[in-house]
VMD Tcl script that draws the C-alpha trace (Angstrom):
set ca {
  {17.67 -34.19 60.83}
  {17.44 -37.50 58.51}
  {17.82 -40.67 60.28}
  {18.96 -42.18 57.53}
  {21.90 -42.14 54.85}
  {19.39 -42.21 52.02}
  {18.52 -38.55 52.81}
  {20.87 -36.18 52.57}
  {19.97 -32.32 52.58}
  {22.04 -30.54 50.28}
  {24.77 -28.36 52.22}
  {23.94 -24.62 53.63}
  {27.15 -23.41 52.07}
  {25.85 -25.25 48.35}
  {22.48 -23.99 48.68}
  {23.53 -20.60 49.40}
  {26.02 -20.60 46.21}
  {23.15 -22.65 44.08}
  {20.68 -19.37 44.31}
  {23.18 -16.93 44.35}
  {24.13 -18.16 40.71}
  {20.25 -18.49 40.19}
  {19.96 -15.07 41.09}
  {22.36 -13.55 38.70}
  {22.82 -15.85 35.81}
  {19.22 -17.15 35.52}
  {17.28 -14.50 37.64}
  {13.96 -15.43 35.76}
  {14.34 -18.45 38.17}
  {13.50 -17.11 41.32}
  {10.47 -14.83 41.86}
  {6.86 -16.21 41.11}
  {8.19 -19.39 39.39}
  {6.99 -23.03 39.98}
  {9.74 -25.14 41.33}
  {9.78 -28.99 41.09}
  {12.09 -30.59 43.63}
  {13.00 -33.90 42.82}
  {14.30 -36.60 45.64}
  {13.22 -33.79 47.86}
  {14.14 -35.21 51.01}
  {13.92 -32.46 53.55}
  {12.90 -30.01 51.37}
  {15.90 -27.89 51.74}
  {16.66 -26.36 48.20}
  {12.63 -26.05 47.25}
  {11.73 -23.98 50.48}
  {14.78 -22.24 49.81}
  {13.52 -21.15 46.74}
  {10.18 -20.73 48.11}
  {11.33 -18.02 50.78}
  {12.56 -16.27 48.41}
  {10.10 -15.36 46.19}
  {8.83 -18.49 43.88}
  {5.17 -18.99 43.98}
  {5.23 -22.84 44.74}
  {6.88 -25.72 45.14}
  {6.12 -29.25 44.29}
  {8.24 -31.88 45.87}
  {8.23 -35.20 44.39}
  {9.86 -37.68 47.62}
  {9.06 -41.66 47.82}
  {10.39 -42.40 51.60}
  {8.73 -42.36 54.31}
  {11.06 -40.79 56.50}
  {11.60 -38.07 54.05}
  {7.59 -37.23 53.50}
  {7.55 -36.55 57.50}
  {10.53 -34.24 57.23}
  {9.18 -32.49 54.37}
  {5.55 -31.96 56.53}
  {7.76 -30.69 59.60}
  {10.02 -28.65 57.77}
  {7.10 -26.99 55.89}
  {5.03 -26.94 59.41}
  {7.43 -25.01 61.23}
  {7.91 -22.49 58.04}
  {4.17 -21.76 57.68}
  {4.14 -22.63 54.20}
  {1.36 -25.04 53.47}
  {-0.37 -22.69 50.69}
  {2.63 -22.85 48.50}
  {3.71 -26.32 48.53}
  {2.92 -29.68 48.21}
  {4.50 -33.16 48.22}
  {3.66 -35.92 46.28}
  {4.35 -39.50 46.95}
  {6.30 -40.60 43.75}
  {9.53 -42.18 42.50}
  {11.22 -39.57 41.09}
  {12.66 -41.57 38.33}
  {8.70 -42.99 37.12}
  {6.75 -39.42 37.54}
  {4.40 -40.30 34.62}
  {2.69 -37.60 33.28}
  {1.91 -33.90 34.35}
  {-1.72 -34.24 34.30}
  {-3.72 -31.13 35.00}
  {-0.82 -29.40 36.74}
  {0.52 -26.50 35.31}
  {4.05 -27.19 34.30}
  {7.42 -26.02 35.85}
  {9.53 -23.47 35.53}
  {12.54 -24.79 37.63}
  {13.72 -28.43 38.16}
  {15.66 -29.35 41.62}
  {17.29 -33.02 40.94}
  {19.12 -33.98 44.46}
  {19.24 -37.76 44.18}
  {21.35 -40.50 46.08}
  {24.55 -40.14 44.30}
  {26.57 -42.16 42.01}
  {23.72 -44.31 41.00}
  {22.29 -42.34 37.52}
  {18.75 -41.50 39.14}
  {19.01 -37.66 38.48}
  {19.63 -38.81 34.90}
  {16.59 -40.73 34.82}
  {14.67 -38.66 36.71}
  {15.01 -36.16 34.41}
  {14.22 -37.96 31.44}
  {10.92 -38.69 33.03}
  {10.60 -35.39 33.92}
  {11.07 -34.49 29.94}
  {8.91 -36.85 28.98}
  {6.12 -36.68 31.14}
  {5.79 -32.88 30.17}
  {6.65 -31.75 33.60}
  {8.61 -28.81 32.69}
  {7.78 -25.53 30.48}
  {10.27 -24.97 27.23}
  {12.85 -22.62 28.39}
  {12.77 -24.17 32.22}
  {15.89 -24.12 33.90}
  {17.51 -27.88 35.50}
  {19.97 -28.41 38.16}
  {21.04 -31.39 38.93}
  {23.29 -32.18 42.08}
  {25.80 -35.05 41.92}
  {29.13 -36.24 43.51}
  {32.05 -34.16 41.95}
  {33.60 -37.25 39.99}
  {30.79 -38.64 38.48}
  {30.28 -38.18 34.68}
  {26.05 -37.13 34.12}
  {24.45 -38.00 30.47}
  {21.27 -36.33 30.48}
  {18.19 -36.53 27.81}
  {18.96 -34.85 24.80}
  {16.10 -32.28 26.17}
  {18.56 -30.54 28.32}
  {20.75 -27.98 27.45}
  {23.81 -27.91 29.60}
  {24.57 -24.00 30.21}
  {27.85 -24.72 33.46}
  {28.71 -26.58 36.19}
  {30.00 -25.87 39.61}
  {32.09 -27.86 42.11}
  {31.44 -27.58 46.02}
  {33.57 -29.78 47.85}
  {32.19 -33.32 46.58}
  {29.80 -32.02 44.96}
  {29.37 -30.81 41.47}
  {26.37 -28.91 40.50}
  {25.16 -28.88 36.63}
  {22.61 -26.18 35.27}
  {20.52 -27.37 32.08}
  {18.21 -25.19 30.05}
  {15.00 -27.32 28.86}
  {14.19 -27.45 25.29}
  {12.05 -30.00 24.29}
  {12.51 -31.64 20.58}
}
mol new
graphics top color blue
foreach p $ca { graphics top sphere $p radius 0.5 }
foreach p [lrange $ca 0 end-1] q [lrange $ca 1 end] { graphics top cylinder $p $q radius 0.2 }
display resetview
């Protein structure tokens, strides 16, 4: 468990209702895609996604504490071959290099503060994601998001304080 209040896994109920909705509205998201997991933290919602079927998941975190939870988390779940973590602020990823680009984007970031926003531009524009991907962006229930004009918004979903928002990628 995070010592901290700057990580904050995203809720067993959420997570649950996040893939079911996956599962049937966007089921191309889920088996053998390449998920990018964004203010990763413990790496909740991307080994989620990896135990059920997606072929790997990168997970962009820039804390300390949260790298070490990631490694344990991934440790205990034998699942070294089909993730890795990379030591990055989530809002500056730069670009894409010779990695093969996304198909799913996880955005979990500390709430309230516009850094899923961002994080997702740079995600756009660093050609991090394949056209078509799919985006989901977590964020407290009351807060307004105003994405890059990249994203598609497809719905929305409220759990508790939380609202989660599901974006389709199409770059200009």
């Amino acid at each position: 468990m995070p010592k901290s209040n700057e990580i904050r896994p995203t809720a067993d109920r959420t997570r649950e209702s996040l893939f079911n909705i996956l599962s049937h509205a966007y089921p191309e998201c889920v088996d053998g895609t390449r998920i990018l997991d964004l203010f990763a933290g413990t790496g909740a919602v991307g080994l989620e996604a990896v135990s059920r079927g997606c072929r790997h998941a990168l997970f962009v975190e820039n804390s300390v504490e949260g790298r070490a939870l990631l490694w344990e988390n991934i440790d205990a779940l034998g699942l070294h071959g089909r993730t890795r973590i990379l030591r990055r602020d989530a809002t500056d990823l730069g670009s894409v290099g010779n990695l093969e680009a996304f198909d799913v984007l996880f955005a979990d970031p500390p709430y309230g503060k516009g850094l899923g926003e961002k994080a997702m531009a740079a995600a756009a524009g660093g050609g991090w994601l394949r056209p078509g991907a799919i985006a989901v962006l977590e964020e407290r229930a009351d807060i307004v998001v105003s994405v890059h004009p990249s994203y598609v918004f497809l719905e929305n979903r409220i759990f508790g304080d939380t609202r989660v928002h599901f974006f389709r990628y199409q770059p200009q």
